[in-house]
N, C-alpha and C positions, 0 to 999 in steps of 0.2 A: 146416336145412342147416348143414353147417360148412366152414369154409374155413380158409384154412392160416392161423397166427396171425403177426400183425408187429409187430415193435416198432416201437415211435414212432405217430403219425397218417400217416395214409397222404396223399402227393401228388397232388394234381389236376394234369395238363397239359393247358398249352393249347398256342394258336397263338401264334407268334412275330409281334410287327406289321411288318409291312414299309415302315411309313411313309409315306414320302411318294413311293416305288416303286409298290406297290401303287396308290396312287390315280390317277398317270399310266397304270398299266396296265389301272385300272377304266375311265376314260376310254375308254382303248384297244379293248378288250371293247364297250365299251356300242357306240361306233359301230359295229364289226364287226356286233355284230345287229343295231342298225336299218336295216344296210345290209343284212342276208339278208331282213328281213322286209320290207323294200321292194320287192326283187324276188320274192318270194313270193307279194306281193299283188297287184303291179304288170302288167305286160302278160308276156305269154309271149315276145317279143319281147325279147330284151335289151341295154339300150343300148350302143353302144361307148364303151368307155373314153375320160375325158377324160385325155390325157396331162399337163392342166398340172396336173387336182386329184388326179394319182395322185403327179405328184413331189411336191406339198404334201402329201399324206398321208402320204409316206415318208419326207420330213424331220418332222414330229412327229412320228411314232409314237414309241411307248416300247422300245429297241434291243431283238431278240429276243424280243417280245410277242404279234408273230403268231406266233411260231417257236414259242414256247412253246405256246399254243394249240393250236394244229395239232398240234404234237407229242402233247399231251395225248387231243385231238379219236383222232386216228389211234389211239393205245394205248387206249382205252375200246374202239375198234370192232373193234381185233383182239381182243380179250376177249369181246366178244358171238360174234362168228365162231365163234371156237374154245368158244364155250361151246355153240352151235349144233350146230359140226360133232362133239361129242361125247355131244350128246343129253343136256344137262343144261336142267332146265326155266328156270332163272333164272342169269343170268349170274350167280357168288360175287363179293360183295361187295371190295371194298378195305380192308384193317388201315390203319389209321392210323400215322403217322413211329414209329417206334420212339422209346419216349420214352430221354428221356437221363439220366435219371437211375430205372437199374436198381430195381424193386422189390425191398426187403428179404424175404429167404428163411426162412423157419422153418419146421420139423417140422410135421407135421399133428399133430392132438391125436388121439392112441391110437395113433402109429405109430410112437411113441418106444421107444428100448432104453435097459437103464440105464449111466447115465454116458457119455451120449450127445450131450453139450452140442458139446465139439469135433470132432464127428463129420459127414459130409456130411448135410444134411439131407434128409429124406423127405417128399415131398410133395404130392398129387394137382391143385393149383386156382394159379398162379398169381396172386398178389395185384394186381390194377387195376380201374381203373372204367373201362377203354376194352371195348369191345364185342366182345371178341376171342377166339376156342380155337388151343387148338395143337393140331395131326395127326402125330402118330407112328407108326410101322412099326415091327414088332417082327420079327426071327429071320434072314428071308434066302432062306426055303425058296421062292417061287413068284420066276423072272428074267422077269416079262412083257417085250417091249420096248414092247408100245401102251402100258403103266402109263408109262413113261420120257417116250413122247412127249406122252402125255395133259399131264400134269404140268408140262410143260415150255413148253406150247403154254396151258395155265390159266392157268401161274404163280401156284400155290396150292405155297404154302412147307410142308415137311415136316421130320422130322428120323428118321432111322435109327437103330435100336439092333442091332446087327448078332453073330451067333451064329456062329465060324468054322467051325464043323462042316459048315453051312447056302452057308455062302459065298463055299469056298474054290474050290466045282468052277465056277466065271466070276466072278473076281474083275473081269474089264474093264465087267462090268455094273453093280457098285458104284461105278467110278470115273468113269462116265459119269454116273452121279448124281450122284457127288461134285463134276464137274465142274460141273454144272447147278446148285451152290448150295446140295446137299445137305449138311450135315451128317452123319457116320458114327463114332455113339458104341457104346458096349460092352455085349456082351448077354451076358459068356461062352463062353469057347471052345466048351464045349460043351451048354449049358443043358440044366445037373442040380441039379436040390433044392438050393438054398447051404444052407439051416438043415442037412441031414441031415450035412453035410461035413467034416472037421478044417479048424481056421482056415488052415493051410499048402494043405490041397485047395481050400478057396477060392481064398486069391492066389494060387494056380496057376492057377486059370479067370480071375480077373480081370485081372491082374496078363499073364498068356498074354498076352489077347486086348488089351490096350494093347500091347503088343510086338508083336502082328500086324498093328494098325492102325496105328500107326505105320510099319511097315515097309513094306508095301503099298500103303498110301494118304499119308503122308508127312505126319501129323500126330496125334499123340496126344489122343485122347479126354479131355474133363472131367465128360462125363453117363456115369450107369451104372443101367442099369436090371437088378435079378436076374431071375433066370424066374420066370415063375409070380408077383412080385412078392413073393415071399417070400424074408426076411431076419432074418439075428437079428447081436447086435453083432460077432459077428466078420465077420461079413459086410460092415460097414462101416467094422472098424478095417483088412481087408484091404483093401477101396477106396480109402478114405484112404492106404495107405501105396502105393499103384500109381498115384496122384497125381487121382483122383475128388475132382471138388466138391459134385456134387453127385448126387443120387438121384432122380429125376424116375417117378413112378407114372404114374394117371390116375382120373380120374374119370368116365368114359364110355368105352365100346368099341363100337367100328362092325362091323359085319358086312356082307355083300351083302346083305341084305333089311329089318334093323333094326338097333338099338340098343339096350343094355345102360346103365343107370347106376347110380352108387354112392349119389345122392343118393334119399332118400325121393322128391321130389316130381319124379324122372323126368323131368330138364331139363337144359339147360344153364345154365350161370353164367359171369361175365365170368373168364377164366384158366383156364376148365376146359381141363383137358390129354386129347387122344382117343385111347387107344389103337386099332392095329388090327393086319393081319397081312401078310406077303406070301403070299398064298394063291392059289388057283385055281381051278378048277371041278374040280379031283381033291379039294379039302376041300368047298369052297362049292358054291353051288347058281348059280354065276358066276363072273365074272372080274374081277382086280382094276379095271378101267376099271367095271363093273357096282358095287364095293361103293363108288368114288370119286362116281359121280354118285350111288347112295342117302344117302352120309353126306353130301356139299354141298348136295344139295337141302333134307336136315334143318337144317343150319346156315345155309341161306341163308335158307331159312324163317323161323328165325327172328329172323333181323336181325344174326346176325355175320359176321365174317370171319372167315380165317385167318389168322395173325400167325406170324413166324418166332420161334420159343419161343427159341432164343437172342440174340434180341435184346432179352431181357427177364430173362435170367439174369446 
């Protein structure tokens, strides 16, 4: 397999220690269970409360400890719920903190153009050793609204590369996504062949389509995906100059019923990036809530999450 190349050695992150926080609030923890497993075991019958060991309880506690709990407790269960109420076999996993110091980006090996050093880079796999893919949507064409609330109600992070030809006829569709946390990057005004194009015909489609998201959704685009994933250097000295950082591919593409990859051994890897589409049962043999639960079940399978790809770029 290959993977996108980095300079320098690559960083390990961990957990930050919380000191001597943490171990008041381990305290905290510990009692709370032997206090569920006490009445667990105990009589069905429940004691009342003693009011002098609940105000001694509530002067030690560690401030916002239970709160925290609970809070936690609660957000796991509304996850299983909604992972239920939309007929996914295994609730998807949790990403880990977005680390804080961004993985260094480099060209895939064979995807390079020449003289292409200061160019946005191209690249299918995300460099980290956390357990993590990113899920991408490509074009614009299928406006489910159960996709919106699926998604929303998971909270499985995605990122959009959006085509204005595709997504000009209900733009308040996209901006409900947007509002939801999405990201809305550039796919081309109208996704046509960039290799076949004059370099001016390209920053016309790219170049376009950052003036349309911008204008529409009130912030200018830094990922740029072409169609088809096909590019040659003017394609990305147009990018560069319509203000693209970067060129984000993929290495796996989802469908309603399988998976596609680019790797030999037909897997996933930690950073692989997932293409897929806005589709519907007028392409697919389903609907995008149908290719959502195919492709997390594959992913939950086996043992990642979903991670928001730009919190990593």
């Amino acid at each position: 397999m290959q993977l996108v190349g980095q300079k320098g050695n690559r960083k390990q992150y961990g957990h930050r220690s919380a000191g001597r926080a943490r171990g008041r609030f381990g305290v905290v923890l510990a009692a709370l269970l032997v206090a569920g497993l006490g009445t667990a075991c105990g009589s069905s019958e429940p004691a009342a409360p003693d009011k002098t060991e609940k105000t001694k309880a509530g002067k030690g506690a560690e401030p916002g400890a239970a709160g925290a709990l609970a809070q936690a407790k609660a957000a796991q269960q509304a996850r299983v719920a909604a992972a239920k109420r939309w007929g996914l076999v295994k609730t998807p996993l949790m990403a880990p903190a977005a680390p804080k110091e961004k993985p260094e980006i480099s060209t895939r090996e064979g995807f390079e153009v020449e003289d292409g050093d200061e160019l946005p880079h191209v690249f299918t796999t995300v460099p980290t050793e956390d357990k993590v893919v990113f899920l991408t949507i490509d074009d614009g064409a299928e406006k489910d609204p159960e996709f919106l609330k699926m998604m929303r109600e998971l909270k499985v992070p995605y990122t959009a590369f959006l085509s204005d030809y595709l997504v000009r006829d209900n733009y308040p569709y996209f901006k409900e996504m947007q509002a939801a946390g999405v990201t809305l990057n550039n796919h081309t005004l109208n996704h046509r062949y960039m290799p076949g194009l004059s370099y001016d015909q390209q920053r016309e489609e790219i170049c376009g389509q950052q003036d349309t998201i911008q204008r529409v959704f009130g912030k200018r685009p830094t990922l740029f995906r072409p169609p088809y994933g096909n590019y040659n250097q003017d394609t990305l000295k147009a990018a560069k100059s319509c203000g693209i950082k970067a060129v984000p591919l993929w290495n796996a593409e989802a469908f309603v019923n399988r998976m596609d990859y680019r790797e030999w051994d037909r897997d996933l890897h930690p950073g692989d990036i997932i293409l897929t589409h806005f589709r519907g049962k007028d392409d697919w043999k389903g609907s995008m809530p149908d290719m959502i639960r195919h492709v997390m079940k594959t992913i939950t399978d086996k043992g990642y999450a979903v991670a928001r790809l730009e919190d990593y770029l």
